[in-house]
PDB file of N, CA, C, O and CB in Angstrom:
ATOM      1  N   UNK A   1      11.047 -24.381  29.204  1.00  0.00           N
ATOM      2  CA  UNK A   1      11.444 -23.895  27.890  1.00  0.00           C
ATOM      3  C   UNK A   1      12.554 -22.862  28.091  1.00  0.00           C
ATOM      4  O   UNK A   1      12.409 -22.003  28.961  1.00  0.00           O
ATOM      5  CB  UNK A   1      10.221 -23.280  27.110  1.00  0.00           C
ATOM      6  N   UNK A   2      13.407 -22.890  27.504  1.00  0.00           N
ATOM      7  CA  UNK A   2      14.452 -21.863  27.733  1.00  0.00           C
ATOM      8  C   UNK A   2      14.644 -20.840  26.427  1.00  0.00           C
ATOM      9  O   UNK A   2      14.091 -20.954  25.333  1.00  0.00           O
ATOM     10  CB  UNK A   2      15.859 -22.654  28.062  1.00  0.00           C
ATOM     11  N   UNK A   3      15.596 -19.796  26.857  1.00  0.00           N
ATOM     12  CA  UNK A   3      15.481 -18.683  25.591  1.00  0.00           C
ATOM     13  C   UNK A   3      15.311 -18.763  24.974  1.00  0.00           C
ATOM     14  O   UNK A   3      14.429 -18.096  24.434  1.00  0.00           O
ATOM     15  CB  UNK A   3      15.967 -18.092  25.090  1.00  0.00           C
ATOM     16  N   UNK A   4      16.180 -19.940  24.240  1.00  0.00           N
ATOM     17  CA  UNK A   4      16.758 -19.844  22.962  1.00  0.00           C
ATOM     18  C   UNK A   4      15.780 -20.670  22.342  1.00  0.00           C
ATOM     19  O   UNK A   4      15.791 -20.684  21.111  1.00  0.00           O
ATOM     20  CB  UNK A   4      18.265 -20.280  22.794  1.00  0.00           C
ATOM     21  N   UNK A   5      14.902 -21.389  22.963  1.00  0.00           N
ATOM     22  CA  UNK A   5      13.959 -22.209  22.160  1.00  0.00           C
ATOM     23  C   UNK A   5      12.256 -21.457  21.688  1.00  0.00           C
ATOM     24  O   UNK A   5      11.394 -21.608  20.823  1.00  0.00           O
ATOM     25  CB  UNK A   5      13.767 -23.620  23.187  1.00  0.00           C
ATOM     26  N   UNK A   6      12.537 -20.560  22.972  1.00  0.00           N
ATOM     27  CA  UNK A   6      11.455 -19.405  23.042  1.00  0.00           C
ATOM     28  C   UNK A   6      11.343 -18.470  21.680  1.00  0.00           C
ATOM     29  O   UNK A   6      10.313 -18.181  21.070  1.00  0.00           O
ATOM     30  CB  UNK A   6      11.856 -18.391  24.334  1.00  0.00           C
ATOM     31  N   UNK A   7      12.598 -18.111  21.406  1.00  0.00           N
ATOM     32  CA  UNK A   7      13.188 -17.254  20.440  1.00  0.00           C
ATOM     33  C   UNK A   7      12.621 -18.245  18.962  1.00  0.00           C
ATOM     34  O   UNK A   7      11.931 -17.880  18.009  1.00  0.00           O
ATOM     35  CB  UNK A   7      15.127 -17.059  20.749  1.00  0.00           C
ATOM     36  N   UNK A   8      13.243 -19.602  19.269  1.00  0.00           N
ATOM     37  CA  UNK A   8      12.926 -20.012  17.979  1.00  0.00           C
ATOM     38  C   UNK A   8      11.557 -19.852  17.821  1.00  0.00           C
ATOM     39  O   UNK A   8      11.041 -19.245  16.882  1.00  0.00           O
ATOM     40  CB  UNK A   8      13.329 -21.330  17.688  1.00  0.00           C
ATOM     41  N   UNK A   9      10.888 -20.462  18.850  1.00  0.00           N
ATOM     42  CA  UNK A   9       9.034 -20.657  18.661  1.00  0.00           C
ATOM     43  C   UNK A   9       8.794 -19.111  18.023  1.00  0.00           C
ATOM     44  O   UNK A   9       8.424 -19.008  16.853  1.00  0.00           O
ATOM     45  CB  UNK A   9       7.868 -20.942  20.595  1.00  0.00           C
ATOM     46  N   UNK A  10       9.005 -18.020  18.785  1.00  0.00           N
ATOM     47  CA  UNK A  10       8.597 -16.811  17.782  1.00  0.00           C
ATOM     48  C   UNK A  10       9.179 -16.850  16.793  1.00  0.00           C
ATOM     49  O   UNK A  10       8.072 -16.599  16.318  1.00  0.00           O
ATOM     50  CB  UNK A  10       8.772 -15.527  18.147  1.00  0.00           C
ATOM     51  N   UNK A  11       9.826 -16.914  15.956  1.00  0.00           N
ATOM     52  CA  UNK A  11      10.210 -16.898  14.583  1.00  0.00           C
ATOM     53  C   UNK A  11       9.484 -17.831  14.071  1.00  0.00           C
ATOM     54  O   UNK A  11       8.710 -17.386  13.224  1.00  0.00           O
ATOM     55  CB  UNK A  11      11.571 -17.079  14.283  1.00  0.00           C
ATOM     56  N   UNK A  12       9.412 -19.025  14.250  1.00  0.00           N
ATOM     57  CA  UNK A  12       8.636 -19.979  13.535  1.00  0.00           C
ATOM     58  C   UNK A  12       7.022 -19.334  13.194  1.00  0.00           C
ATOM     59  O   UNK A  12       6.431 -19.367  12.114  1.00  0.00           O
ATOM     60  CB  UNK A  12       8.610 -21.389  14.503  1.00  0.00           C
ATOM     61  N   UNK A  13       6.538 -18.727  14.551  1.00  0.00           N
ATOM     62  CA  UNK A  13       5.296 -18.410  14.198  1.00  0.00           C
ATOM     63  C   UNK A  13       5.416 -17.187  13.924  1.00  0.00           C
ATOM     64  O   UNK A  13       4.253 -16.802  14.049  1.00  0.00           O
ATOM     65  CB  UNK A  13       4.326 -18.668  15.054  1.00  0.00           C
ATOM     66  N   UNK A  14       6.141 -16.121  13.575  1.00  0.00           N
ATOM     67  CA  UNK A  14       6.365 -14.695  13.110  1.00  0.00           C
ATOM     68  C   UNK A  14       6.088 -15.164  11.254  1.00  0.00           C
ATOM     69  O   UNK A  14       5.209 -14.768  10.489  1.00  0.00           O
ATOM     70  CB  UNK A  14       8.310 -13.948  13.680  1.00  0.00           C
ATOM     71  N   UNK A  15       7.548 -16.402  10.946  1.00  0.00           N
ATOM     72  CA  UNK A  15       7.400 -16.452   9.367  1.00  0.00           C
ATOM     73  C   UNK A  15       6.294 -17.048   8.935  1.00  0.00           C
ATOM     74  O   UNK A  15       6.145 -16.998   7.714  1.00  0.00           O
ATOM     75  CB  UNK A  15       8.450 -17.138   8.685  1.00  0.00           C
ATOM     76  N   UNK A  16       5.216 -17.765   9.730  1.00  0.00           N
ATOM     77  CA  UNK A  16       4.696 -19.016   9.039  1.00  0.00           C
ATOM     78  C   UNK A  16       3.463 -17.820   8.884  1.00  0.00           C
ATOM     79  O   UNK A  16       2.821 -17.852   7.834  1.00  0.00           O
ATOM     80  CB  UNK A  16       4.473 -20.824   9.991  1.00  0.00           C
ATOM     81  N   UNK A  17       3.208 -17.043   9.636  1.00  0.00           N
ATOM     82  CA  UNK A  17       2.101 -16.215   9.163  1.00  0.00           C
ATOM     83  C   UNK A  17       2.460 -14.989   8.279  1.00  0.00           C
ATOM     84  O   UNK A  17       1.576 -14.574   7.530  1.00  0.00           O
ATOM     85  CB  UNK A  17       1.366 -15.738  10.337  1.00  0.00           C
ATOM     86  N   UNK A  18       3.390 -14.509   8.285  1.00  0.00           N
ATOM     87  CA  UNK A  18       3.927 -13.824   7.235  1.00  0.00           C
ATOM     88  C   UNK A  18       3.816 -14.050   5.634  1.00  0.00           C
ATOM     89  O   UNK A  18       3.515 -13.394   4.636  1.00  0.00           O
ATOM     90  CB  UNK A  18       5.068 -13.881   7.531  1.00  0.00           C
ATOM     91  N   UNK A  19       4.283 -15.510   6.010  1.00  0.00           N
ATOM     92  CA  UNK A  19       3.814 -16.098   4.395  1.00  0.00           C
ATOM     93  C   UNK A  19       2.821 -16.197   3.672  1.00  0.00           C
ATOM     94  O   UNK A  19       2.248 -17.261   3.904  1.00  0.00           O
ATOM     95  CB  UNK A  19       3.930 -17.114   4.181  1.00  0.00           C
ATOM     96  N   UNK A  20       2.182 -15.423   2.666  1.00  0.00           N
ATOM     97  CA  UNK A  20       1.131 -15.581   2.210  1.00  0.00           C
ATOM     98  C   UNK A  20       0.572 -17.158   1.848  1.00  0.00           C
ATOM     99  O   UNK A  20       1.030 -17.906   0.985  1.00  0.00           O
ATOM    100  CB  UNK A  20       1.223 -14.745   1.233  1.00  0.00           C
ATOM    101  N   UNK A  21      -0.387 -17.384   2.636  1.00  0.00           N
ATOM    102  CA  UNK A  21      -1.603 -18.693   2.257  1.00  0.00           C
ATOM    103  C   UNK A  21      -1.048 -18.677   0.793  1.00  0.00           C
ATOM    104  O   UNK A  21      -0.428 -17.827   0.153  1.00  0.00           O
ATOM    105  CB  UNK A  21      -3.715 -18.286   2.421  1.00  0.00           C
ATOM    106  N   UNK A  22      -1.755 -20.633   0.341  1.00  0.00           N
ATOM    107  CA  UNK A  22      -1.307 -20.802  -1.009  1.00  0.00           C
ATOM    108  C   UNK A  22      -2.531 -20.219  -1.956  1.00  0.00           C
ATOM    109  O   UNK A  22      -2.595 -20.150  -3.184  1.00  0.00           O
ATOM    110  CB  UNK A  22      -0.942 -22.424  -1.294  1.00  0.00           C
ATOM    111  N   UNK A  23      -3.408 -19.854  -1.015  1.00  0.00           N
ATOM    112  CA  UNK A  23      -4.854 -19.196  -1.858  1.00  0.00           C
ATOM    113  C   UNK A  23      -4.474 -17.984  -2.274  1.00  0.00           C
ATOM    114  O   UNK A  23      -4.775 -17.679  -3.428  1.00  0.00           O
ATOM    115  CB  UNK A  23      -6.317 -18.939  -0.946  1.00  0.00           C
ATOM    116  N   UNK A  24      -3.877 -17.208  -1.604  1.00  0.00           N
ATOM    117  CA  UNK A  24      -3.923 -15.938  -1.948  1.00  0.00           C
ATOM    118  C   UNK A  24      -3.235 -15.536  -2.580  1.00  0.00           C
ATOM    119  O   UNK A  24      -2.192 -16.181  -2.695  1.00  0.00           O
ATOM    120  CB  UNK A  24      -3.934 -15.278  -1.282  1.00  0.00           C
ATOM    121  N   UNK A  25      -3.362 -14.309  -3.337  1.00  0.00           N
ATOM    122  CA  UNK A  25      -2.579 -13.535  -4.517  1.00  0.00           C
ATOM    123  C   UNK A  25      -1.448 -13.130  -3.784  1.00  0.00           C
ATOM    124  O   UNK A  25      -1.523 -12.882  -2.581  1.00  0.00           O
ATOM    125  CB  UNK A  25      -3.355 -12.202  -5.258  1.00  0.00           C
ATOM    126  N   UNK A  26      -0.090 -13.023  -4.623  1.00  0.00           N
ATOM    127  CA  UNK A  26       0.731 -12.804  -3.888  1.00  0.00           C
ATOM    128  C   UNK A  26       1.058 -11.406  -3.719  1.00  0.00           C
ATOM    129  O   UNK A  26       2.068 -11.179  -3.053  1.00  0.00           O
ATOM    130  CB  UNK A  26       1.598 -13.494  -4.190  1.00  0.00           C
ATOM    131  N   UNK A  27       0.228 -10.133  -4.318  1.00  0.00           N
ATOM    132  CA  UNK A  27       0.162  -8.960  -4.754  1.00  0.00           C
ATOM    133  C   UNK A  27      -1.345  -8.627  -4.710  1.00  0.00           C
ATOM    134  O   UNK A  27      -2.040  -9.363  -5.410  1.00  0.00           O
ATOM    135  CB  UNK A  27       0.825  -8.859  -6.042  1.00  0.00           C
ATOM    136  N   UNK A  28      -1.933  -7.732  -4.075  1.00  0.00           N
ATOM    137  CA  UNK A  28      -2.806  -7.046  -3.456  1.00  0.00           C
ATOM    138  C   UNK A  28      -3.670  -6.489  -4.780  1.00  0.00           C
ATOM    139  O   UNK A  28      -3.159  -5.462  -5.227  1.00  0.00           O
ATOM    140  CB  UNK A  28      -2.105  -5.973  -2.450  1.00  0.00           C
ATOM    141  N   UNK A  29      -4.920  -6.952  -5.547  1.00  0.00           N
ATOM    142  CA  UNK A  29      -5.503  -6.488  -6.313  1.00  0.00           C
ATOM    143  C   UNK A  29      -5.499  -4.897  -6.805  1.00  0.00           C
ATOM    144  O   UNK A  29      -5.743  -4.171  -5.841  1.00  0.00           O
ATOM    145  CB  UNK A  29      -6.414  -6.916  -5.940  1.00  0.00           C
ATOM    146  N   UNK A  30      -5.370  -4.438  -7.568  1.00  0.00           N
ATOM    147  CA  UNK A  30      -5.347  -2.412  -7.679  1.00  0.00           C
ATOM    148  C   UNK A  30      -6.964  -2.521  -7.850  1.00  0.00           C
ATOM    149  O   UNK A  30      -7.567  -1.458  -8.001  1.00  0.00           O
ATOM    150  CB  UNK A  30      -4.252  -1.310  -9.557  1.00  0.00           C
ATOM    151  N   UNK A  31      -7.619  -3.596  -7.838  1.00  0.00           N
ATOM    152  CA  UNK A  31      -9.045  -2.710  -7.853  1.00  0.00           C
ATOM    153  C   UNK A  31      -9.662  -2.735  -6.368  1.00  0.00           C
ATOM    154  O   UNK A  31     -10.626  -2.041  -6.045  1.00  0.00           O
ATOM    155  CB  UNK A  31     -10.289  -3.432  -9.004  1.00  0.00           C
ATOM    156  N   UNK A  32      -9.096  -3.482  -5.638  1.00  0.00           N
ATOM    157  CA  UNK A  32      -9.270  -2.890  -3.804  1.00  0.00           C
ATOM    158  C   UNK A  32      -8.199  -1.796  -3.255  1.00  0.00           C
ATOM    159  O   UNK A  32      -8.307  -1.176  -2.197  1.00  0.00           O
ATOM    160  CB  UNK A  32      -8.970  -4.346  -2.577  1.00  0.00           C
ATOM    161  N   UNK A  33      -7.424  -1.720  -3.946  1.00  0.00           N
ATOM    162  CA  UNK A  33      -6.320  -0.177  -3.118  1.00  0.00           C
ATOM    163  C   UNK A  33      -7.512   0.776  -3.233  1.00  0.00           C
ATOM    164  O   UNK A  33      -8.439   0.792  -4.043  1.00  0.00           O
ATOM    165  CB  UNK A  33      -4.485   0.684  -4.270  1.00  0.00           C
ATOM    166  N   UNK A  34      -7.178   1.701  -2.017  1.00  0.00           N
ATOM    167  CA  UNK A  34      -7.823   2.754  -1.670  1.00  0.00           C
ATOM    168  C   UNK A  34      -7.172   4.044  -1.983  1.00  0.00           C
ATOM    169  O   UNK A  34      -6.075   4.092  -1.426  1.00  0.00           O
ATOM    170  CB  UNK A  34      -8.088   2.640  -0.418  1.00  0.00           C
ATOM    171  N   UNK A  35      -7.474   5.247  -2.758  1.00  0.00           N
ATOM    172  CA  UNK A  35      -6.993   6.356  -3.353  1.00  0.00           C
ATOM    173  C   UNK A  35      -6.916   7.296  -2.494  1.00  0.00           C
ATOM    174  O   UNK A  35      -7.976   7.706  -2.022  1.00  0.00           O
ATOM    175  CB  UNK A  35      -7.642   6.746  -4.368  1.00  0.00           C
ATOM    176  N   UNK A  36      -5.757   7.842  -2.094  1.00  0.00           N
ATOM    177  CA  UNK A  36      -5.396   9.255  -1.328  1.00  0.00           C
ATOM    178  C   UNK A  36      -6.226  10.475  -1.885  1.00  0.00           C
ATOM    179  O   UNK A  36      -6.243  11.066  -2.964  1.00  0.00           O
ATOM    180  CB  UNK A  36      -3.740   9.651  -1.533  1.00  0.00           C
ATOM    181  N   UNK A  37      -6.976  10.614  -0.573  1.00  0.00           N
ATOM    182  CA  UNK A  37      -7.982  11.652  -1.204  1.00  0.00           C
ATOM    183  C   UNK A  37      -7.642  13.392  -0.056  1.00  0.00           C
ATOM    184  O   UNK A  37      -7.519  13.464   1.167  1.00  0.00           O
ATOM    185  CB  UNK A  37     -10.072  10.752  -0.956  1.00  0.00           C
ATOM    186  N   UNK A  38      -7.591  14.436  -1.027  1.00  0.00           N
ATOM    187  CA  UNK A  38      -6.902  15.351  -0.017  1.00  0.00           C
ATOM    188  C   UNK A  38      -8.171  15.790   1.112  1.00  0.00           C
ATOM    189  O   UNK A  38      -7.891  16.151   2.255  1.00  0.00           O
ATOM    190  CB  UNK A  38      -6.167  16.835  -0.906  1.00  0.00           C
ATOM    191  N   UNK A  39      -9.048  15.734   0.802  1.00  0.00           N
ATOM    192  CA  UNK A  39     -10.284  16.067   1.876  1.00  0.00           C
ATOM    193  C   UNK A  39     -11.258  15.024   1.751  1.00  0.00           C
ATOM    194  O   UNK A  39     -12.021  14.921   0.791  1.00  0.00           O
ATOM    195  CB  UNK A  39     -11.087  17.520   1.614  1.00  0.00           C
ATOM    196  N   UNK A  40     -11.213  14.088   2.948  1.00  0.00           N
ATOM    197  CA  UNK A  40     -12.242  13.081   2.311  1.00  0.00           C
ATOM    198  C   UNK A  40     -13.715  13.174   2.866  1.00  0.00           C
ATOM    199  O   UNK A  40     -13.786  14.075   3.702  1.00  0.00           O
ATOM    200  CB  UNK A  40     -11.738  11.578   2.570  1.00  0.00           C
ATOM    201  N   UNK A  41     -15.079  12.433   2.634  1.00  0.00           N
ATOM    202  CA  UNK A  41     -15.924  13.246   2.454  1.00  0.00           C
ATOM    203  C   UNK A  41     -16.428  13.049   3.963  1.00  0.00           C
ATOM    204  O   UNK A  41     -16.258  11.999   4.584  1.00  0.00           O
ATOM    205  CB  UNK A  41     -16.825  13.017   1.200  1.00  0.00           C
ATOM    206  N   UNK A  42     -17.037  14.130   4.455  1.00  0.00           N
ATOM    207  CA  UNK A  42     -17.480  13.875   6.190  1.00  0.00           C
ATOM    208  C   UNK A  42     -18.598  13.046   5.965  1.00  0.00           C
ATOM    209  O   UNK A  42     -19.041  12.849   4.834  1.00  0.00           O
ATOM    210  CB  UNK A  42     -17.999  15.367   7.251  1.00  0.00           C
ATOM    211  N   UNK A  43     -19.087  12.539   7.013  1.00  0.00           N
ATOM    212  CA  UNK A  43     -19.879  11.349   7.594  1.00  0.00           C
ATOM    213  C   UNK A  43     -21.459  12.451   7.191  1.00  0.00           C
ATOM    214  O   UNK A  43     -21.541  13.600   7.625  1.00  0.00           O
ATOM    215  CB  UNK A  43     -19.382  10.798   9.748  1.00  0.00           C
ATOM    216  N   UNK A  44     -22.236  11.997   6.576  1.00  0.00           N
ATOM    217  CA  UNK A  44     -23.880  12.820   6.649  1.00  0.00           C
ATOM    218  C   UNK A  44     -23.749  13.994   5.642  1.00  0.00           C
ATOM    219  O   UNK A  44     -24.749  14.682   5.436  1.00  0.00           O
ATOM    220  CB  UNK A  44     -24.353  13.611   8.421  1.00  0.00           C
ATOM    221  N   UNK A  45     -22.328  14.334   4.858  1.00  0.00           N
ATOM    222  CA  UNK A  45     -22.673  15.084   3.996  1.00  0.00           C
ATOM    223  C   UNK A  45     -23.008  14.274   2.314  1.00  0.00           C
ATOM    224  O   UNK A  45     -22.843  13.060   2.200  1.00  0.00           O
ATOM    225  CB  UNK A  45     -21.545  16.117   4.106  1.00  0.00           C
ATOM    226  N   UNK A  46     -23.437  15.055   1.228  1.00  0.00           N
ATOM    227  CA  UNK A  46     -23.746  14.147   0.480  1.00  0.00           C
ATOM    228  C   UNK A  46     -22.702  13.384  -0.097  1.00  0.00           C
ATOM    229  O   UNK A  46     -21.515  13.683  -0.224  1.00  0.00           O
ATOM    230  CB  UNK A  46     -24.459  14.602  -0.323  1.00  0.00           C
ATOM    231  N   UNK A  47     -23.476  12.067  -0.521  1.00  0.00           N
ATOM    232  CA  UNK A  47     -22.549  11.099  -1.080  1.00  0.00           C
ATOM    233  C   UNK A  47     -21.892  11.887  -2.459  1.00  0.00           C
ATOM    234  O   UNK A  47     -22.622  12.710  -3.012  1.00  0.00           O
ATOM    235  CB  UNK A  47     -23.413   9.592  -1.448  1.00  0.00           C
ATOM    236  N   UNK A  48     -20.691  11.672  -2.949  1.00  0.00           N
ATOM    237  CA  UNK A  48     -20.021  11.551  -4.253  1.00  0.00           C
ATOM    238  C   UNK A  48     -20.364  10.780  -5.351  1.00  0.00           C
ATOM    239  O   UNK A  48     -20.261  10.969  -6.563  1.00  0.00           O
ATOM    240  CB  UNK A  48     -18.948  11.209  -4.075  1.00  0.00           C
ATOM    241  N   UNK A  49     -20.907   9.636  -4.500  1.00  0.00           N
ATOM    242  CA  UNK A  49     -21.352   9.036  -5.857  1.00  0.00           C
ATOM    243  C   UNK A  49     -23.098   9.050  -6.050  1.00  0.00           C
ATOM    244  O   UNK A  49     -23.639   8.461  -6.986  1.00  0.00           O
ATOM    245  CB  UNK A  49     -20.738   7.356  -5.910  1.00  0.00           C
ATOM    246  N   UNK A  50     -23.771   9.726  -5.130  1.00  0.00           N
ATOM    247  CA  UNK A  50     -25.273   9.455  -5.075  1.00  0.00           C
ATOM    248  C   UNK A  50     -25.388  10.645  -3.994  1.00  0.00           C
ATOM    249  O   UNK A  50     -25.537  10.521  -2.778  1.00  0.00           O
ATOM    250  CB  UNK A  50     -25.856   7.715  -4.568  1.00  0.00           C
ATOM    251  N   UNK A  51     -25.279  11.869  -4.773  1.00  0.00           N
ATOM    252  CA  UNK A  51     -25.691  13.322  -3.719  1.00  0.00           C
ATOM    253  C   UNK A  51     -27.316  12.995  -3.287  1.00  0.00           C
ATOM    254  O   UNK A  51     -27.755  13.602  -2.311  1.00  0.00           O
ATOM    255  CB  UNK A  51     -25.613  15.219  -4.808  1.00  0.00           C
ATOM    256  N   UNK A  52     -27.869  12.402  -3.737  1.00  0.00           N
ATOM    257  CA  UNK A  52     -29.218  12.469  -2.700  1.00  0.00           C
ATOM    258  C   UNK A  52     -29.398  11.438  -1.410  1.00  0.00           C
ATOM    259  O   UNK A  52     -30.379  11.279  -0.685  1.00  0.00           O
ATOM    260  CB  UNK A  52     -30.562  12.159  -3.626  1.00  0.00           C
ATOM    261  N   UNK A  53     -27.997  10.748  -1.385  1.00  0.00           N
ATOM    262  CA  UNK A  53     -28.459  10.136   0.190  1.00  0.00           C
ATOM    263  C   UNK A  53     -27.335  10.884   0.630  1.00  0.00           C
ATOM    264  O   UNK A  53     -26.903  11.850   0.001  1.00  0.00           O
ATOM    265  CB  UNK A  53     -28.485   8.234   0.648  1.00  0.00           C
ATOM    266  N   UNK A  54     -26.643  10.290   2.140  1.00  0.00           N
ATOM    267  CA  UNK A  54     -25.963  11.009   2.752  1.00  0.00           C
ATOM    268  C   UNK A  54     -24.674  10.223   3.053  1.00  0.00           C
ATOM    269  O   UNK A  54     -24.885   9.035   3.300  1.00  0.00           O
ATOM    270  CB  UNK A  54     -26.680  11.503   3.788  1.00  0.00           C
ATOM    271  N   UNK A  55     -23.360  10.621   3.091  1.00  0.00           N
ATOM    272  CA  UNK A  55     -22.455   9.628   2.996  1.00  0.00           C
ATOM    273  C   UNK A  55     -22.214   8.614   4.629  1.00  0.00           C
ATOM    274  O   UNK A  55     -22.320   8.950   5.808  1.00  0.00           O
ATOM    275  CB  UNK A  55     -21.070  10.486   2.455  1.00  0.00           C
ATOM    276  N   UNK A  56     -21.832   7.198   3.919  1.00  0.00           N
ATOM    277  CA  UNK A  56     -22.087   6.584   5.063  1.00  0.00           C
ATOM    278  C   UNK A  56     -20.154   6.140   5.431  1.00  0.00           C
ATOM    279  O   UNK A  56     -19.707   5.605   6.445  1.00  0.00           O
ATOM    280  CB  UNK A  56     -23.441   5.133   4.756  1.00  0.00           C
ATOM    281  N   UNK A  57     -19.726   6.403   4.734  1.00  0.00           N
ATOM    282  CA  UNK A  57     -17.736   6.428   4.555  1.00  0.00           C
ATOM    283  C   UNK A  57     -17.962   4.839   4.388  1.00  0.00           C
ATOM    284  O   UNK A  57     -17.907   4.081   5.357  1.00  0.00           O
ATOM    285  CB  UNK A  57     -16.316   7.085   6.383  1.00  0.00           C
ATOM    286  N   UNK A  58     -18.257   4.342   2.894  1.00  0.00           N
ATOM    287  CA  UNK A  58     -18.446   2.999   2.673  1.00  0.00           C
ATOM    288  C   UNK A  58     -17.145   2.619   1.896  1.00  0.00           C
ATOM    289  O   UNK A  58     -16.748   1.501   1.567  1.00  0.00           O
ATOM    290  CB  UNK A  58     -19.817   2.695   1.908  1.00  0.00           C
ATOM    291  N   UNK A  59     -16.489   4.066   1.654  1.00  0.00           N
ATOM    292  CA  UNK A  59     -15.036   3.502   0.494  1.00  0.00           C
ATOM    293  C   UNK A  59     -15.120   3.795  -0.766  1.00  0.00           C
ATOM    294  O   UNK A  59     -14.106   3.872  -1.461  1.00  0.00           O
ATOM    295  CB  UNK A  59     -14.779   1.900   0.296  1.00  0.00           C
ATOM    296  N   UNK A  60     -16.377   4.007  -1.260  1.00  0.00           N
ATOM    297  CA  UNK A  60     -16.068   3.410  -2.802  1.00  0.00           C
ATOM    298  C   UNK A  60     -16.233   4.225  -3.592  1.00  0.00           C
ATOM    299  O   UNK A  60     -16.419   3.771  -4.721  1.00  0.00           O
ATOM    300  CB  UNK A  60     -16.812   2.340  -3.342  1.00  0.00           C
ATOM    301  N   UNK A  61     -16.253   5.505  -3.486  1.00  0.00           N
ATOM    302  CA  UNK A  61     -15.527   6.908  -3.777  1.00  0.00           C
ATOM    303  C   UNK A  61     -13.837   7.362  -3.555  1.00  0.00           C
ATOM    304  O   UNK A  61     -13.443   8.484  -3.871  1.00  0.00           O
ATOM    305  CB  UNK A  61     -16.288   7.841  -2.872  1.00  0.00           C
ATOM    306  N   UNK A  62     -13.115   6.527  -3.088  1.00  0.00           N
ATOM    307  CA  UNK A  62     -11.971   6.477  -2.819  1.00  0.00           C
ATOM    308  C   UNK A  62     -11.293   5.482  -3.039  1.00  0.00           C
ATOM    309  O   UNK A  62     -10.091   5.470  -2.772  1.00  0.00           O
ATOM    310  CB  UNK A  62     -11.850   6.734  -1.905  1.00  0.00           C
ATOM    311  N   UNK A  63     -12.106   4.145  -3.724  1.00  0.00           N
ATOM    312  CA  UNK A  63     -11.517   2.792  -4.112  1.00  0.00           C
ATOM    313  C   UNK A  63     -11.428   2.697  -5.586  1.00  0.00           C
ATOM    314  O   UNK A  63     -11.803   3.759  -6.083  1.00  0.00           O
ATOM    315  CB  UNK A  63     -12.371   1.589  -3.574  1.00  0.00           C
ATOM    316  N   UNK A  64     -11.129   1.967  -6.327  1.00  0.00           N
ATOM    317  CA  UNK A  64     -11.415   1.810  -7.788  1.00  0.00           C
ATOM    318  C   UNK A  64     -12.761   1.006  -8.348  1.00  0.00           C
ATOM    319  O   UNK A  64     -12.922   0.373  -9.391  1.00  0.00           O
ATOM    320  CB  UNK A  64     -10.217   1.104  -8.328  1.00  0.00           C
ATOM    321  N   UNK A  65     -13.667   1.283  -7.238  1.00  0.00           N
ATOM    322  CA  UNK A  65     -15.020   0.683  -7.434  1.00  0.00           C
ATOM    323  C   UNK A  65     -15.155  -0.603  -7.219  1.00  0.00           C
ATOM    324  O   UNK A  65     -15.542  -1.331  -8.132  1.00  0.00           O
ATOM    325  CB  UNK A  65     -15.494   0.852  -8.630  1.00  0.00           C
ATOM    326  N   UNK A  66     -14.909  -1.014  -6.184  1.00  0.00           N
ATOM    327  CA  UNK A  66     -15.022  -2.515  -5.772  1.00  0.00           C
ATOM    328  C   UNK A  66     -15.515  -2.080  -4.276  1.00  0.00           C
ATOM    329  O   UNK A  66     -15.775  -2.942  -3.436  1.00  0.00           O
ATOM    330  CB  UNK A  66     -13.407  -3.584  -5.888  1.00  0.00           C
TER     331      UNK A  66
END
């Protein structure tokens, strides 16, 4: 195989996975984005959404509830 064919094979397989599947949305749902949180909550302190257990960093205090 020489360079230049090498070169092509990576591009071929660089774009073909790049391309979003025909299943998928072509734009990333806003109810899975995750919210910039300025202190987020430590591991064993209480949950945000359920202060009587202990947080397990499951997300969904920082997601739009999904």
């Amino acid at each position: 195989m020489t360079e230049d064919e090498l070169r092509a094979l990576v591009r071929e397989v660089i774009t073909s996975r790049a391309a979003p599947h025909p299943t998928e949305r072509a734009r990333p749902s806003a109810s899975h984005a995750r919210l910039a949180m300025v202190a987020p909550t430590p591991a064993g302190s209480p949950c945000v959404i359920e202060p009587q257990v202990g947080c397990n960093q499951c997300g969904y205090c920082v997601s739009m509830g999904h």
